[in-house]
C-alpha positions as CSV (number, residue, x, y, z in Angstrom):
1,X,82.8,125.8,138.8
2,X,83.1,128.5,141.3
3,X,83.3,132.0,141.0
4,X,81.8,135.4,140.4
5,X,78.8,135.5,137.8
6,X,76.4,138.0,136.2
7,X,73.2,136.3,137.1
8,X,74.1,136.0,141.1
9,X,71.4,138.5,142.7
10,X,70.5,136.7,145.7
11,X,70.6,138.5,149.0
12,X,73.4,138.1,151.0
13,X,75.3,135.3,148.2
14,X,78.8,135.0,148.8
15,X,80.7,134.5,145.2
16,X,80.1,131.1,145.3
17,X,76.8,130.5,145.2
18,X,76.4,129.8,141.4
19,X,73.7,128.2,139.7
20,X,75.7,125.2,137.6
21,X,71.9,124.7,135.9
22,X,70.4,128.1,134.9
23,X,68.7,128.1,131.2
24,X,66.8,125.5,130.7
25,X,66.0,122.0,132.4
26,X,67.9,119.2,131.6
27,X,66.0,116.0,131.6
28,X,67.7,112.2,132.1
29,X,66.0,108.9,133.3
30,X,64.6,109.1,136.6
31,X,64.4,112.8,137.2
32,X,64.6,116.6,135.1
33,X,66.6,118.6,136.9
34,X,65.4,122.4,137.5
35,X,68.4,123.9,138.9
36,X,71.7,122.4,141.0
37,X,73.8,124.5,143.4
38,X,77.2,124.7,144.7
39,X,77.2,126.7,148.2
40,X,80.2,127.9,150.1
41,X,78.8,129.9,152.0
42,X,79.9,132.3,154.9
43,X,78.0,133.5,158.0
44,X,76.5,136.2,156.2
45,X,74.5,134.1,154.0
46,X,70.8,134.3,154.4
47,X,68.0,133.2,151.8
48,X,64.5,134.1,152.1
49,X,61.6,132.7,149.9
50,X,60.0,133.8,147.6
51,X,61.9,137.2,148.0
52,X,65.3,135.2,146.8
53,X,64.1,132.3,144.5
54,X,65.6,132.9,141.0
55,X,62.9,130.0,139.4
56,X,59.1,130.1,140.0
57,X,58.2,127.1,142.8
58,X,56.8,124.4,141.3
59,X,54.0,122.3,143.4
60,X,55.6,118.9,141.9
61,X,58.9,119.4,142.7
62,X,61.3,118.4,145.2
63,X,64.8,119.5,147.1
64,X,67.5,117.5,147.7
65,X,70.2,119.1,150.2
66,X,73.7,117.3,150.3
67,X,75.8,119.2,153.2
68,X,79.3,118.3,152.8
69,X,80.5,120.4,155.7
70,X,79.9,123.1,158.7
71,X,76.4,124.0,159.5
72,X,73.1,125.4,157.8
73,X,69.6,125.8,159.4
74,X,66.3,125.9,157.3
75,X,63.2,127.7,158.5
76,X,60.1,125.8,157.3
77,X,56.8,127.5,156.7
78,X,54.9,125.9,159.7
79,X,58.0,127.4,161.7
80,X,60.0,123.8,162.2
81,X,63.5,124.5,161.9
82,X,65.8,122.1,160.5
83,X,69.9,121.9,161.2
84,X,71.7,120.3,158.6
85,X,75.6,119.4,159.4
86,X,78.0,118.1,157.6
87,X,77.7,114.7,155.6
88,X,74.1,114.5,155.6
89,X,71.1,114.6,152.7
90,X,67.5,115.8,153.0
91,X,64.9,115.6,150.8
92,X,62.0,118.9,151.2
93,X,59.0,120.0,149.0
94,X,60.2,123.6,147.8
95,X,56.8,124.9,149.1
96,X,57.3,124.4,152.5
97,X,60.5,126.2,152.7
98,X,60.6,129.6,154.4
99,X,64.4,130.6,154.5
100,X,67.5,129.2,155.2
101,X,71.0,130.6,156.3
102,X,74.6,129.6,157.0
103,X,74.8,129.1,161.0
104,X,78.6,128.8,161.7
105,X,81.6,129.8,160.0
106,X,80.8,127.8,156.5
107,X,78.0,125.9,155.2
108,X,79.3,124.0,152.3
109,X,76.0,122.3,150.3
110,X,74.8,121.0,147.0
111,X,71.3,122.1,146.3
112,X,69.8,120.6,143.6
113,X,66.0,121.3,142.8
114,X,64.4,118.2,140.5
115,X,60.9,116.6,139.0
116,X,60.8,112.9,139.2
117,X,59.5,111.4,135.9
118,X,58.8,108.2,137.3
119,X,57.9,106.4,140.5
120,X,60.0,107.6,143.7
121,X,59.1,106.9,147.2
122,X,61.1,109.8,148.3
123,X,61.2,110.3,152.1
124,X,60.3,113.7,153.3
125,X,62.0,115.9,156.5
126,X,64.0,113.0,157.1
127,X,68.3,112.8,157.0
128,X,70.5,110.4,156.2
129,X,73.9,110.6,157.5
130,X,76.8,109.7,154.7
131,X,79.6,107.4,155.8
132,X,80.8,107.4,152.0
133,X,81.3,111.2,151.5
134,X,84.5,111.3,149.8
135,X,82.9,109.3,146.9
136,X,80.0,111.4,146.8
137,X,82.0,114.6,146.5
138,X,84.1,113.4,143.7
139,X,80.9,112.3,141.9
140,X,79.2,115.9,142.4
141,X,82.3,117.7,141.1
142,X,82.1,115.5,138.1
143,X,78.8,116.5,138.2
144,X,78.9,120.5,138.2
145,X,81.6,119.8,135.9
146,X,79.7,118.2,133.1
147,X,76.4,119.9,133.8
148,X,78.0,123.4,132.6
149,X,79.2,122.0,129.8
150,X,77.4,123.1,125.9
151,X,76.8,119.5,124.8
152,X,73.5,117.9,125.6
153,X,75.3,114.1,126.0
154,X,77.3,115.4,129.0
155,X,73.9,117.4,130.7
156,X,72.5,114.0,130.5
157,X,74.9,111.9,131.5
158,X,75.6,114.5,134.4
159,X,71.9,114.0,135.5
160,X,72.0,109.8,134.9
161,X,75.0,110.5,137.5
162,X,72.7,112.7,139.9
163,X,69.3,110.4,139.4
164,X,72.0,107.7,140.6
165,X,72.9,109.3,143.7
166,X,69.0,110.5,144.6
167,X,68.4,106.8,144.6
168,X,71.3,105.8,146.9
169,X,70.4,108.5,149.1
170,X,66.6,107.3,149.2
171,X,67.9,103.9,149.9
172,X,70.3,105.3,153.0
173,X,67.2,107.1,154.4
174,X,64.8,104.2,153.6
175,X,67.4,102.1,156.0
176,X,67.4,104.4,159.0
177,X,64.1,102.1,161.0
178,X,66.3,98.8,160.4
179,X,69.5,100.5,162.1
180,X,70.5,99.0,165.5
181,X,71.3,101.5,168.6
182,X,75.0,101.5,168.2
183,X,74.7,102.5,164.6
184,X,72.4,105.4,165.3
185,X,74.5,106.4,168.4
186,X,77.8,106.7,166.1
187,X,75.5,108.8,164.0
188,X,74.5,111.3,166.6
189,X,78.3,111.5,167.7
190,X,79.3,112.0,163.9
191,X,76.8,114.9,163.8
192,X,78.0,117.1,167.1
193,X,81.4,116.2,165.8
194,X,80.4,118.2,162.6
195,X,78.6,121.0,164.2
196,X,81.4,121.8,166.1
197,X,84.5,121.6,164.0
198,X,86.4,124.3,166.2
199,X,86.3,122.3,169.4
200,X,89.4,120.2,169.9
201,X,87.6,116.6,170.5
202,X,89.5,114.2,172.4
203,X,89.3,110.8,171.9
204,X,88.4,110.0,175.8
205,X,85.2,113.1,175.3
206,X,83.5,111.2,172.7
207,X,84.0,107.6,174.5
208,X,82.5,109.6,176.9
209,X,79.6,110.8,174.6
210,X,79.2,107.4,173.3
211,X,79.4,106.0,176.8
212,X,81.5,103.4,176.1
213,X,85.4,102.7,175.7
214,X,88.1,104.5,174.1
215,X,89.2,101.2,172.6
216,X,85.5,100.1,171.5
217,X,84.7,103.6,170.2
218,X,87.8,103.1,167.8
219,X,86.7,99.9,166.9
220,X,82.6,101.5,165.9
221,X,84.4,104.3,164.1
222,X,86.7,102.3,161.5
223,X,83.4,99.5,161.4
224,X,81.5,102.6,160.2
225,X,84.0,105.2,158.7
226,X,86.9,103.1,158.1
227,X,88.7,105.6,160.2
228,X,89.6,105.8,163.9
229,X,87.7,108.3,165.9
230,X,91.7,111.0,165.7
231,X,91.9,110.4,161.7
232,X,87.7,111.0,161.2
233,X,87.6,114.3,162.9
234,X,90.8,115.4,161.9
235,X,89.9,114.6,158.3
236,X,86.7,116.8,158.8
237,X,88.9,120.0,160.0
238,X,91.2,120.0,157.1
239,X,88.2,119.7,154.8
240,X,86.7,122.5,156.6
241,X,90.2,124.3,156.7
242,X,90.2,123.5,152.9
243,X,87.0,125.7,151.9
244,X,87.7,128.0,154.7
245,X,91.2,129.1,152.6
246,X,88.7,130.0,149.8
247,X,87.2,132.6,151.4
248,X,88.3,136.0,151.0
249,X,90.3,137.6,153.3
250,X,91.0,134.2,155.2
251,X,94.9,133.7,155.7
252,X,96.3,130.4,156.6
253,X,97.6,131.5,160.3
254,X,93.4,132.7,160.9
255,X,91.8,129.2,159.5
256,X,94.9,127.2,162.2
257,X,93.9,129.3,165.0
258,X,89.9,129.4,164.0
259,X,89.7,125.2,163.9
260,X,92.5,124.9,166.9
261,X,95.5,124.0,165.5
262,X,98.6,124.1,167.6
263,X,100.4,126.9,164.8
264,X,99.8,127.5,161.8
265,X,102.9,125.2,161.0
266,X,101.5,122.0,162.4
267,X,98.0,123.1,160.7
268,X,100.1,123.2,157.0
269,X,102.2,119.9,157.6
270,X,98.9,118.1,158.6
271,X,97.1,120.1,155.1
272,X,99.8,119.0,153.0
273,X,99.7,115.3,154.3
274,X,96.0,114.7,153.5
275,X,95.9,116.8,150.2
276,X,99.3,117.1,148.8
277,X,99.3,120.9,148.9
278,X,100.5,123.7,151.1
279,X,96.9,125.8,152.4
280,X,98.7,128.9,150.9
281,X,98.0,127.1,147.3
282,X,94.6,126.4,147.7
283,X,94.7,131.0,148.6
284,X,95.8,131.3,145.3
């Protein structure tokens, strides 16, 4: 799914940014889909529009932008500038954007450029924050794992799966003016927490951030993540630590000491726990 390719000429790409959709459109109920992108990108990443675009913009068209983890920014063309961290979706017009770039150590992302082909109140400039992630990154990798496939069933199907996931998200968003204060609060916390991976978060500084108890806070997080506040955010390092060890020239001691591990030895025991290999595996 990831790796070097011929057609890669955008400025600044790191190896993985590959276009998983790059001959032809491929069209299911609900949407045809232009072009889909996985991004692991590295602080030198920077795209600029139209210099950058491999496919002409297209007026009826839209973006959808699923950040799994770390930080990207987008520069509009009326000069708003949008942060997206991790577990989050937006939705943009492909005319408005400007640029975009990587703005901390990774910016992991789906990009996926589509046409509706029938009704979709899809809400612009506005984010929804995912909860569910886990199951939405297993369903992408199906995804970019049928979509380069040679047989038209499995494009298709790969798109039902997509067009599936656009409406979810659409419904998320659609839900974000019926959200009471608490819910919104965790969401804000959820999103400094991602924006700032290499910080070692205490339990007590985000009770504090929330303004409420440590004991209460863990009772919010595993209403809303099904985790306590010490398993969420540790979770969200080793995922970072995870694409981090995919990087060139990363070693396993630089990725402990970049997120704040103790050593690299507690940062390995703790990788192996939650993914049932050592981080000098996922190097290889």
């Amino acid at each position: 799914m990831n790796g070097k390719s011929d057609v890669s000429n955008v400025k600044n790409e790191t190896t993985y940014n590959i276009p998983l959709v790059i001959e032809e459109n491929v069209i299911s109920s609900g949407i045809s889909l232009i072009s889909l992108w996985h991004t692991l990108a590295d602080e030198s990443y920077q795209v600029i529009w139209p210099r950058d675009k491999k496919k002409p913009l297209i007026p009826n068209s839209w973006v959808a932008i699923y950040t799994l983890q770390g930080c990207g920014k987008l520069l509009l063309k009326n000069g708003q500038e949008i942060t997206l961290n991790g577990n989050c979706i937006i939705f943009l017009k492909p005319m408005d954007i400007q640029s975009y770039y990587c703005a901390g150590l990774l910016w992991e992302q789906y990009w996926m450029e589509f046409i509706p082909t029938s009704v979709m109140e899809i809400p612009i400039l506005q984010t929804g924050i995912i909860y569910n992630g886990e199951i939405f990154n297993q369903e992408l990798s199906e995804v970019a794992l049928m979509i380069t496939e040679r047989e038209p069933l499995k494009n298709n199907l790969a798109v039902a799966f997509l067009t599936k996931m656009i409406y979810q998200w659409i419904c998320l968003i659609s839900e974000n003016g019926k959200k009471d204060a608490l819910l919104i609060q965790i969401e804000k916390l959820l999103s400094v927490l991602h924006s700032d991976l290499q910080k070692n978060w205490s339990v007590a500084e985000m009770a504090l951030k929330m303004q409420c108890s440590e004991q209460y806070l863990r009772r919010l997080f595993l209403r809303y993540t099904g985790k306590t506040p010490k398993e969420y955010y540790l979770d969200a390092r080793l995922d970072l630590a995870h694409s981090l060890l995919k990087q060139e020239g990363q070693t396993v001691g630089k990725v402990a000491d970049m997120l704040n591990f103790f050593d690299a030895f507690h940062f390995s025991k703790a990788f192996k726990r939650r993914f049932n290999v050592s981080p000098s595996a996922i190097m290889k």
